[in-house]
Each structure stands twice: as C-alpha cells, then as structure tokens.
C-alpha positions in Angstrom: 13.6 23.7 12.9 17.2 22.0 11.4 18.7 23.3 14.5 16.4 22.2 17.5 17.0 19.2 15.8 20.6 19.9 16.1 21.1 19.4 12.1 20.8 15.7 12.3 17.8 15.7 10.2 16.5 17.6 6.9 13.3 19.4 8.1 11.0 19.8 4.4 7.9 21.9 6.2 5.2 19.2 6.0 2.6 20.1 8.4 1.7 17.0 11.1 -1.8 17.3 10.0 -1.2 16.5 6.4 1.7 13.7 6.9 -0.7 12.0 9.8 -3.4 12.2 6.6 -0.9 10.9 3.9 0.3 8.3 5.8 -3.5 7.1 6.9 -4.1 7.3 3.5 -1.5 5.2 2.1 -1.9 2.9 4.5 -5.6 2.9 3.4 -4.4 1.9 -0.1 -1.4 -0.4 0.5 -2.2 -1.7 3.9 0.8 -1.8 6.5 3.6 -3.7 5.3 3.6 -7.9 6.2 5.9 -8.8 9.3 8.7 -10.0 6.7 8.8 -6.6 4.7 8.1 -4.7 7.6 11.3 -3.7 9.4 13.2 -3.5 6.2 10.6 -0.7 5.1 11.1 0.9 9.1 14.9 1.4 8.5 14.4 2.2 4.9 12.3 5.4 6.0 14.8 6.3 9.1 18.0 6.1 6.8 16.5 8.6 4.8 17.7 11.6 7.4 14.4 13.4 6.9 12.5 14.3 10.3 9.0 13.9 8.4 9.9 10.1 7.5 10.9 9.6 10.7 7.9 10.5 12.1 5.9 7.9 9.5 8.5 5.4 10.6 7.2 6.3 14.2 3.7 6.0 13.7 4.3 2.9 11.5 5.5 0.9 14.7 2.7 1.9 16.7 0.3 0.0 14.3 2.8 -3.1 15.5 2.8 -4.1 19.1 5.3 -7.0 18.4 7.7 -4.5 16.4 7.8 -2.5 19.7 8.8 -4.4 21.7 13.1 -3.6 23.1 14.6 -6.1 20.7 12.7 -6.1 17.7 14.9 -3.4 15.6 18.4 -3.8 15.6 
C-alpha cells in the first residue's frame, strides 16, 4: 500500500471498518473538538505522516461545514 501511496505516508494495516468505528467511538466519548482546538488537532493528526490518521483527519472535517470551506486550513 506504501507505494500506491508513492511512500509519502506510513500505511499500519488498520482496516476502514474498524478506524470509521474507533473514531465514532471516540468521538462518542470526547465529542469533536471546539472551533478553537479544532484545527490545531486537524494538523496535529496530518503531520503525523500516517495514511490512517489522515483519513480521521478527513472525516473529522466533514463533521465541520465551516472548517471546509477553501480558506479555513492554512
């Protein structure tokens, strides 16, 4: 998988199916992160170069509208 991504990314294995569950989860638990925290948490999760985080990162914006719009992330 490293390599369709062209190596940009570490790939660990976790199945969509259980990150999409983890990350309801936890969201579940700790809620979504307040406007303030919440794009500092975003780029937290992207710098860490790991395609599975990414993917939360992802799916944490979608809960956002505001966040997606063109120039909310720098």
């Amino acid at each position: 998988m490293e390599a369709y991504i062209k190596n940009q990314f570490t790939f660990v294995g976790v199945p969509s199916k259980l990150r999409k569950e983890v990350l309801k989860r936890h969201i579940r638990i700790q809620g979504i992160p307040r406007d303030e925290q919440f794009e500092i948490e975003i780029k937290a999760l992207w710098k860490l170069k790991i395609r599975e985080l990414n993917y939360c990162a992802q799916e944490l914006m979608n809960q956002k509208k505001w966040f997606r719009q063109k120039d909310s992330i720098h």
